[in-house]
C-alpha positions in Angstrom: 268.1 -142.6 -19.4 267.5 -141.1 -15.9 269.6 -138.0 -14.6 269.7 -137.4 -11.8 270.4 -133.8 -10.7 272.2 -132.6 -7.3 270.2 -129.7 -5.7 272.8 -127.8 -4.3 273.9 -126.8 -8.1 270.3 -125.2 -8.7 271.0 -123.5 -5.9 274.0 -121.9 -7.0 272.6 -121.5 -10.6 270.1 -119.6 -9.1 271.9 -117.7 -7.2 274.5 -116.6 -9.8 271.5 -115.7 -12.4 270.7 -113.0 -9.3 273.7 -111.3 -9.2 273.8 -111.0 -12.6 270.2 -109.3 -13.5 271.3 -107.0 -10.2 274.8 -106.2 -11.8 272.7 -105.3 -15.1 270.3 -103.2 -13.7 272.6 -101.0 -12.0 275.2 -100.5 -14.8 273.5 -97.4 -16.1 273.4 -95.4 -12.9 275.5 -92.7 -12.9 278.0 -93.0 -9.9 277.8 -89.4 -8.5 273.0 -89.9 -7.7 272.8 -90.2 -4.3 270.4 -92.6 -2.9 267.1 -91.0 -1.1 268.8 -90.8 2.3 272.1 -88.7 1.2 269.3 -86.1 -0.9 270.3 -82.6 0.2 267.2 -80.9 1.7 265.9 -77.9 -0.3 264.2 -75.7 2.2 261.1 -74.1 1.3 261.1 -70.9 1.6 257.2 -69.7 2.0 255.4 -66.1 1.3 256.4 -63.8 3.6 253.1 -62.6 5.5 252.3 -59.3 5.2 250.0 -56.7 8.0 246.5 -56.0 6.9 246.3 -52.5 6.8 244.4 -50.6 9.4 241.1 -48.9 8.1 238.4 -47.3 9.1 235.3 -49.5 10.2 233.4 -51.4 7.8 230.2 -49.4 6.4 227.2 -50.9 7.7 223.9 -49.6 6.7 220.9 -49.4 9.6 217.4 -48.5 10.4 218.3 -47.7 14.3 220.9 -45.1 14.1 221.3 -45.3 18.3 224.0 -48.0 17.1 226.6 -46.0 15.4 228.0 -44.8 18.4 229.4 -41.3 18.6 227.6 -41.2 15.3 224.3 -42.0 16.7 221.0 -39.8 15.3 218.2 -39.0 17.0 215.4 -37.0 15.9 211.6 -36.8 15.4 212.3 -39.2 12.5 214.1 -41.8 15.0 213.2 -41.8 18.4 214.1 -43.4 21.9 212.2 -44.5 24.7 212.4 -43.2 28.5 214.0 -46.6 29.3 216.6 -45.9 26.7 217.1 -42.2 27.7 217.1 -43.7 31.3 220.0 -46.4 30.5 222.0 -43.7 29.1 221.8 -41.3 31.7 223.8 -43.5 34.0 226.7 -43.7 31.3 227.5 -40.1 32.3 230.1 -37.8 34.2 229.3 -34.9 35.9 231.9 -32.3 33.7 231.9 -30.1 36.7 233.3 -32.1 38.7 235.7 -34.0 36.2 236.6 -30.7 34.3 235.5 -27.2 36.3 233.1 -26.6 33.3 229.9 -25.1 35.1 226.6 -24.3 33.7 225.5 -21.2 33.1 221.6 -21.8 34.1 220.9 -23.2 37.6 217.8 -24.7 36.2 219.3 -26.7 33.7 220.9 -28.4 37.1 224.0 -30.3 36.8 225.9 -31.1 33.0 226.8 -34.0 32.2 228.5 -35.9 29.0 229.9 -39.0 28.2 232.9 -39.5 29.2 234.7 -39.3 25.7 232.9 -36.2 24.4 233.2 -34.4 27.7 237.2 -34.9 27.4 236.7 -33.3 23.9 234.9 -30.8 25.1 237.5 -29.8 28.0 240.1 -29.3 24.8 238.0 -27.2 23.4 236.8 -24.6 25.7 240.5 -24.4 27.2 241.8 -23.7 23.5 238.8 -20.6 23.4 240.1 -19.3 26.7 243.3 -19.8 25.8 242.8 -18.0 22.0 240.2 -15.4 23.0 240.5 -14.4 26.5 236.7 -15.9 27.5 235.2 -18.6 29.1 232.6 -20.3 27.5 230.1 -22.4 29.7 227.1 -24.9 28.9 223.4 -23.8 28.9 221.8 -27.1 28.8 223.7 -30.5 28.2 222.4 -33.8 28.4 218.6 -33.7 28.9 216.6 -36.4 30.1 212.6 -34.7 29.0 211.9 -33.1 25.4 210.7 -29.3 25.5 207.7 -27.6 23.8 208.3 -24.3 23.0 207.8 -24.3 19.7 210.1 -24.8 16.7 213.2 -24.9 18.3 212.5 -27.7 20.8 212.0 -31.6 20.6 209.4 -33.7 22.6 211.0 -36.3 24.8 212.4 -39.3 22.7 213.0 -36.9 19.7 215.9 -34.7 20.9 219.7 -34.6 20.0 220.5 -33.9 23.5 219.4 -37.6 24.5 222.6 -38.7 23.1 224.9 -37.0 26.2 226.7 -36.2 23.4 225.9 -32.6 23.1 226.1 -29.4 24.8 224.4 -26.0 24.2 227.3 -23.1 24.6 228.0 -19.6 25.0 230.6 -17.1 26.2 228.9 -15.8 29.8 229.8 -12.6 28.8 226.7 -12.6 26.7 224.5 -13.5 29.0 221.9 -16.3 29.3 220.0 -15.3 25.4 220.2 -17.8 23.0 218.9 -16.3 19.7 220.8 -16.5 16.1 220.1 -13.5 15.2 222.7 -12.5 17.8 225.1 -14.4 15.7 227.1 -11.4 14.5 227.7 -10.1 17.6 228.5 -13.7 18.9 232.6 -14.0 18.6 232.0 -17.4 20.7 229.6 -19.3 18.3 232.0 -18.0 15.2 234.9 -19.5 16.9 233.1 -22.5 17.0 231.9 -22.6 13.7 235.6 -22.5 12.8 237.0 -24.2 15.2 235.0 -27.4 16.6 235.8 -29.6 14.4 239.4 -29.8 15.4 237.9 -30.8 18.8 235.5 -33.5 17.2 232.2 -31.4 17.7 229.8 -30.0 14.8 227.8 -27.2 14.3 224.6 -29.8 14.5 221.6 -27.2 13.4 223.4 -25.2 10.7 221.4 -22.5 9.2 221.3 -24.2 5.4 220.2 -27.2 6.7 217.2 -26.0 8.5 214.9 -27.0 5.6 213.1 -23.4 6.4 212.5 -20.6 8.6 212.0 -21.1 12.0 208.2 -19.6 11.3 207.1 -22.9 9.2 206.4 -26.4 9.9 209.5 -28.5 11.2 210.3 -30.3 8.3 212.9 -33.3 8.4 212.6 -34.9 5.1 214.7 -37.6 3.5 217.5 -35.2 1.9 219.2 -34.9 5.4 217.4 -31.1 7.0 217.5 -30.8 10.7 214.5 -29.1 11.2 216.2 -26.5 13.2 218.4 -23.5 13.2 220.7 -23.1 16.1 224.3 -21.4 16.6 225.0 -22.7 19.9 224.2 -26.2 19.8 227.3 -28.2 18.9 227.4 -32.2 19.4 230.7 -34.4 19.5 231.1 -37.0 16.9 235.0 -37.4 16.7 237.7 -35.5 15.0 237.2 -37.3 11.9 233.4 -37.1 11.3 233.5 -33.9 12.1 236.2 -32.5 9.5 234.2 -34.5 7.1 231.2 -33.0 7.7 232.6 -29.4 8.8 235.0 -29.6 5.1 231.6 -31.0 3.1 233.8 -33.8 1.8 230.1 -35.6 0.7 228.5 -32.1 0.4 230.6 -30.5 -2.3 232.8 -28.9 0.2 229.9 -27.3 2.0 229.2 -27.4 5.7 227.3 -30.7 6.1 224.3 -32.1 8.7 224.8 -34.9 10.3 222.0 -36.9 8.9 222.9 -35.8 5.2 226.6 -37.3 6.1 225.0 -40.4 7.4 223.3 -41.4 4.2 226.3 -40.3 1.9 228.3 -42.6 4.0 225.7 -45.3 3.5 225.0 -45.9 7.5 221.2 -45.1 7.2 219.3 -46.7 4.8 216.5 -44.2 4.8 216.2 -40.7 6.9 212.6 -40.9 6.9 213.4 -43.8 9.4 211.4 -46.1 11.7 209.1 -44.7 14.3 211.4 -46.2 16.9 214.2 -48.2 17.6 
C-alpha cells in the first residue's frame, strides 16, 4: 500500500529533534560560566625593566695606543708621524691665555694643552699656590720636534709630549735647572708626587721605572720601563687612571708607569709594539 507523507510534518520532526540535541548538550553547563564575551580580563602584569648600570668602558686591547684617548702612549716603541703631531697641534689652547699659566723659558715659546688636561692642570697649580705659597710654571708643554740630547730626550714621533697632554713643571723659585738629583731640595716635584693624582696627572718617568741609570742604553722593554727618569714631567690621564696608577692598584700598591698600567689593564696587547701607527 502507498503512504503518502505530508512534508510539512518532516519539517517539524526535524525541527523538534534540534531542539532537543541543543537542550541535551547544554544541560551540564554550570549556570554561573560566562560565555567568552562576559570573561573578566586578567591584566598582565610584565617584568618591571630595570637601568643597566653605568661602568667604566669596555676593555679593548690595541696595537696603536694613539686611540685610548687621555690614555694614549707614545714612545720610541710606538710612534707618530709629523702629520699626526701636526693634526694634534691644532686641537690645542694656548693655557696663557685661557688660565694666566706662563712658561718659564721664552724659548720653549707659547704652552699649550688640550683643552681637558689644561683645565686639570689650572686645578692643580692653584691648589700648590694655594697649599704652599709658590707658583709653579711650565718649562716645556706640548712639543711639536723630538730632542737629542742624550738620554733624557726623544726624537720626533717618539716623545710623550706629542700627546698635548703633558707639561714639564717647576716652582720659578728654583730657577730654570731641571735635574733629579735636585729632588730633595725640590718641595714642588714632592708635592706633586703626592698630590697629582687628585688632579688626574702622573708622575710619567718615575725613578723605578726607568729600567736603569740614566748612563746606559734607553731601554723600553715589554715589562712596562719608561726609559727615563724625570721628576718634573707629569702627564694628565684623568683622576681615575691616575689614582690607579699613583695607588699601584695593578702594581702591588707600588707607584705604577703608564705603560705597565696599560697592559695590566689589557689595552695593549704587546709593549714592544708596532713601529708605527
Amino acid at each position: 500500500m502507498k503512504m503518502n507523507i505530508n512534508p510539512y510534518i518532516i519539517i517539524t520532526v526535524v525541527i523538534i529533534s534540534a531542539a532537543i540535541t541543543t537542550i541535551m548538550m547544554n544541560s551540564g553547563k554550570p549556570e554561573n560560566v560566562a560565555s567568552p564575551e562576559e570573561t573578566e580580563e586578567v591584566p598582565v602584569v610584565l617584568p618591571t625593566a630595570t637601568a643597566t648600570p653605568t661602568s667604566t668602558p669596555e676593555v679593548v686591547a690595541t696595537t696603536c695606543p694613539t686611540t685610548l684617548g687621555n690614555l694614549m702612549l707614545i714612545n720610541p716603541n710606538f710612534t707618530v708621524s709629523e702629520d699626526w703631531i701636526a693634526a694634534r697641534a691644532n686641537e690645542l689652547i694656548n693655557i696663557t691665555e685661557k688660565y694666566g699659566i706662563n712658561e718659564g723659558n721664552v724659548y720653549n715659546g707659547v704652552p699649550r694643552m688640550m683643552p681637558e688636561a689644561a683645565e686639570h692642570l689650572n686645578e692643580m697649580l692653584t691648589a700648590y699656590t694655594a697649599e704652599t705659597g709658590g707658583t709653579m710654571t711650565t718649562r716645556s708643554c706640548f712639543r711639536a720636534r723630538g730632542t737629542s740630547c742624550g738620554r733624557l730626550c726623544y726624537a720626533t714621533g717618539t716623545s710623550d709630549h706629542h700627546t698635548g697632554l703633558t707639561c714639564d713643571l717647576v716652582d720659578d723659585q728654583y730657577g730654570d735647572t731641571l735635574d733629579t738629583d735636585y729632588l730633595e731640595t725640590h718641595k714642588d716635584w714632592q708635592w706633586l708626587k703626592a698630590n697629582s693624582y687628585k688632579y688626574g696627572f702622573i708622575d710619567r718617568f718615575p725613578e723605578e721605572w726607568a729600567g736603569g741609570p740614566m748612563s746606559e742604553p734607553i731601554n723600553v722593554d715589554e715589562n712596562g720601563t719608561t726609559g727615563l727618569y724625570e721628576t718634573w714631567h707629569y702627564r694628565y690621564v684623568g683622576v681615575e687612571a691616575a689614582t690607579e696608577i699613583a695607588t699601584g692598584k695593578y702594581n702591588n700598591g707600588k707607584y705604577d708607569s703608564l705603560e705597565h698600567y696599560l697592559k695590566m689593564r689589557g689595552f695593549l696587547i704587546n709593549l714592544l709594539g708596532p713601529a708605527s701607527c
